[in-house]
N, C-alpha and C positions, 0 to 999 in steps of 0.2 A: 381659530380655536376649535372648529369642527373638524379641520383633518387631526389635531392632534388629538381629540377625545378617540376616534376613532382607532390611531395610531396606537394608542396608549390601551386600550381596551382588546384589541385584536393582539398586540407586545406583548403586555404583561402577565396571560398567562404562558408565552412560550418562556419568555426571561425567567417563570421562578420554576418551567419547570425543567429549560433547558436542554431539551429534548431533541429539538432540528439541528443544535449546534454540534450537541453531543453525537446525532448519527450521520452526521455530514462527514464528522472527523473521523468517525470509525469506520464508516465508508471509504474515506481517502486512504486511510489507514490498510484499510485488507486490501484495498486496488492496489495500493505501493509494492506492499507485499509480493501479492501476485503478479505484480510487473518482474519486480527484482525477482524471484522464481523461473517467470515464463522467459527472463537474458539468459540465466543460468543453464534452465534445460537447452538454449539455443545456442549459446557456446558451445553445451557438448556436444548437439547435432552434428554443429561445423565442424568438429573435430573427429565425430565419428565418420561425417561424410569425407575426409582427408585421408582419413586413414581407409578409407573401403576405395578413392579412386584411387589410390599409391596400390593398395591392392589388387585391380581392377587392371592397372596398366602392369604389374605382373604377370598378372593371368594372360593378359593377354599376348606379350611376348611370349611367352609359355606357349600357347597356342599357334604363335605362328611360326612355333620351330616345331612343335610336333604337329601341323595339322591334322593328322589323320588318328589322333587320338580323342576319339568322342567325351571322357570322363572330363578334362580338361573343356571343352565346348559346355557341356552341361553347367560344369560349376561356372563357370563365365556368365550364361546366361541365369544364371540363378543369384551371382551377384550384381549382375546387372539391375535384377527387379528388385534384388534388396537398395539397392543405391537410388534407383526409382521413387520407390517407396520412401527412401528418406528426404528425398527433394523433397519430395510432395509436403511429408509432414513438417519441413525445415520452414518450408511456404506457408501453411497453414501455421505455424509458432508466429513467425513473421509477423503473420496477419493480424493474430489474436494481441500482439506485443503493441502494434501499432492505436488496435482499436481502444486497450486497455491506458495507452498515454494521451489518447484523447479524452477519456473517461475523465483522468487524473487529469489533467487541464482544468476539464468542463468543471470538477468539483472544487479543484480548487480557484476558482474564479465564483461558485456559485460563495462557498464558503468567507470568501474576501468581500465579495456584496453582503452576505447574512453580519457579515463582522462587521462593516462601514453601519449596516441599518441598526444594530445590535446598541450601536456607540451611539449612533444617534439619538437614540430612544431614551438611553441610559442620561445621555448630557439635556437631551429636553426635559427629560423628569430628574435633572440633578440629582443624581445617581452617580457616586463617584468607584470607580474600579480600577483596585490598583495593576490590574493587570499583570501581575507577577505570576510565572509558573516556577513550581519547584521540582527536579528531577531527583527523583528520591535517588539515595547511593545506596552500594550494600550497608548492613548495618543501620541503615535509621530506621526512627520508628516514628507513630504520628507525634508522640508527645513532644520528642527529641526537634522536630518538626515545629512543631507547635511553638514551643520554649525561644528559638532560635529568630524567630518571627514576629515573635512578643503577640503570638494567640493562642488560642484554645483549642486542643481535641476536639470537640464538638461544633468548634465553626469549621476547621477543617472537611471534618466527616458532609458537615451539612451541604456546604458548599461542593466539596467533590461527588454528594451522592454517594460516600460509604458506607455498606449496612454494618460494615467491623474495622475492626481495628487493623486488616491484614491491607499490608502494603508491601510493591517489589520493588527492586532494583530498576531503576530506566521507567519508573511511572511518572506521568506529569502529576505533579495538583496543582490547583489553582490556589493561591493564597489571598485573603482577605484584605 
């Protein structure tokens, strides 16, 4: 009975005020983001690095039928360091791609323990959570919301931590 006093006393104020859960998700949530982002910009790297070797090996034909024309040599070695330069930063995307889906891993594993301990707490203090999320569509509103679910504006609000009544397209709430 003393680990759960304990248990129950260190819980209960995260549980009403939701807070670790809620910046866990919004954590996973900008890393996601910036993963999908940090593909994005590394797609176009690949593709800009394709098009400057296709370039590169122009040039360089170019050059070894005029050898003896310096402007030609010059822009070679000038797209050479540009081509350089974009390994390097294609590596370092890479890098940061790599570090940032370990991130999303890590959180999403801490988040699946926060949510196993969350349930547990919730079913030892018989606490029942229906667990439902709703994704709002264009056009709805909370009441619309409310109505549909057979609750309240005001349990809605409460439970999601709404100061208003404003809600978008593609938001989760949590329903009572």
């Amino acid at each position: 009975m003393k680990r759960w006093g304990w248990l129950f006393l260190t819980l209960t104020p995260l549980l009403l005020q939701g807070a670790p859960y809620q910046d866990s998700r919004d954590q996973l949530s900008a890393i996601r983001n910036d993963l999908r982002n940090l593909e994005v910009e590394f797609q176009q790297m690949k593709e800009r690095l394709s098009n400057q070797d296709n370039t590169l090996e122009t040039i360089q034909s170019d050059v070894k039928a005029t050898a003896k024309n310096q402007t030609l040599e010059g822009k070679l070695d000038d797209l050479l360091n540009e081509v350089r330069t974009i390994k390097t930063h294609a590596n370092k995307l890479a890098d940061e791609i790599e570090i940032n889906r370990k991130k999303s891993q890590e959180l999403e594993a801490n988040f699946a323990t926060l949510q196993r301990a969350i349930n547990s707490v919730m079913e030892a203090l018989g606490i029942e959570s229906s667990g439902k999320v709703y994704t709002v569509k264009p056009g709805d509103s909370l009441g619309g919301i409310a109505q549909k679910n057979r609750t309240t504006i005001h349990a809605l609000k409460k439970l999601n931590r709404l100061k208003s009544d404003k809600i978008f397209a593609g938001q989760k709430l949590k329903l009572p």
